[in-house]
C-alpha positions in Angstrom: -42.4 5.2 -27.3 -38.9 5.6 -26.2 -36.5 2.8 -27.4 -36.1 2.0 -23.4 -39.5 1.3 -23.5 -40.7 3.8 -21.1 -42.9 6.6 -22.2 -42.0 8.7 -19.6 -38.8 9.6 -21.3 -40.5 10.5 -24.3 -43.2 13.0 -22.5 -40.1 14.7 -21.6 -39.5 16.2 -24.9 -43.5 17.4 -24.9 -44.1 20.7 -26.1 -46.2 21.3 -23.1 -44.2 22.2 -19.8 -47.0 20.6 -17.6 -46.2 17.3 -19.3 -43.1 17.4 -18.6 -43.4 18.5 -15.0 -46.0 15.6 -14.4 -43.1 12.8 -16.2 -40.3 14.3 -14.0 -42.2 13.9 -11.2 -43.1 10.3 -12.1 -39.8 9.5 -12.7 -38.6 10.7 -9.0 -41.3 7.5 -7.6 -39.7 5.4 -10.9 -36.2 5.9 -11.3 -35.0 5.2 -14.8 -31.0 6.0 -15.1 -31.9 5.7 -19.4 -33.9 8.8 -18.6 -31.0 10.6 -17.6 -29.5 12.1 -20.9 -33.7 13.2 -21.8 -33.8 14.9 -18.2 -30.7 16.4 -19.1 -32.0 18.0 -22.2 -35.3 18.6 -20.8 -33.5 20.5 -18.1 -31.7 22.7 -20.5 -34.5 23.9 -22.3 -36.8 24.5 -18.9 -34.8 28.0 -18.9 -37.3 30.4 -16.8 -39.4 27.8 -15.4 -38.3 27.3 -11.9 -40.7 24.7 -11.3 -40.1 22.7 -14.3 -36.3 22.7 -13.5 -37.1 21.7 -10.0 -38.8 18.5 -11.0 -36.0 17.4 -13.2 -33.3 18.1 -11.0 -34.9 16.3 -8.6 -35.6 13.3 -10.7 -31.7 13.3 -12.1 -30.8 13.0 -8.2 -33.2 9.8 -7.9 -32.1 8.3 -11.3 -28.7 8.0 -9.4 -26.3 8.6 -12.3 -22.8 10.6 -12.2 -23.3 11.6 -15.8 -25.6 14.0 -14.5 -23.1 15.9 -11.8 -21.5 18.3 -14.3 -25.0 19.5 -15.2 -26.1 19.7 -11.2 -22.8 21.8 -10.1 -23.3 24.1 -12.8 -27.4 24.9 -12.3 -25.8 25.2 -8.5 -23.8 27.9 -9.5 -26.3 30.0 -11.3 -29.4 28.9 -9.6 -31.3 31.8 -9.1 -34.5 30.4 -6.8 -34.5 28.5 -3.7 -36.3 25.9 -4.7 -33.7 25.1 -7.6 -30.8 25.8 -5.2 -32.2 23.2 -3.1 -33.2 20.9 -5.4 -29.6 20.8 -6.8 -28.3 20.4 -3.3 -30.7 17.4 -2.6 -29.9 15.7 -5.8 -26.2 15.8 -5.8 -26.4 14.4 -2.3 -28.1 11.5 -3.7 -25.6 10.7 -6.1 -23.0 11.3 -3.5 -21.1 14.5 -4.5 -19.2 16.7 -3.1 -20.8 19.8 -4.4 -19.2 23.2 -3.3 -20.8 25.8 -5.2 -18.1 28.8 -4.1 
């Protein structure tokens, strides 16, 4: 288990992409802001796997915490699918960012 004591952080570092799907989702109904730096990570290894990276962009936007704009605005810029592009819109709404992706 995760030192924050929710296992949910640790399924996101699962070898299986499903698993990680199904724990970003979870975390969007839960918000944890410790998940944010795993999300982060598990976000940049979800390379090629739209819907993967749209379930943990969406949970960083619930988690709620800046240390995740940097990561947002740049998956804005190179988003190459809708559903990321408006997934990273959604999130870095929640947290309240100006976000111009020019």
């Amino acid at each position: 288990m995760h030192p924050s004591g929710n296992p949910l952080i640790q399924q996101l570092a699962s070898a299986d992409r499903q698993s990680r799907r199904t724990a970003a989702y979870q975390l969007t109904r839960q918000p944890d802001p410790a998940a944010v730096p795993a999300l982060l990570t598990a976000l940049q290894e979800a390379q090629g796997d739209s819907g993967l990276t749209c379930a943990l962009v969406k949970a960083l936007g619930y988690a709620g915490d800046p240390l995740a704009l940097d990561a947002l605005n740049n998956l804005t810029r190179r988003a190459d699918t809708t559903c990321v592009q408006v997934a990273c819109a959604k999130a870095l709404e929640r947290l309240g960012a100006d976000h111009d992706a020019d």
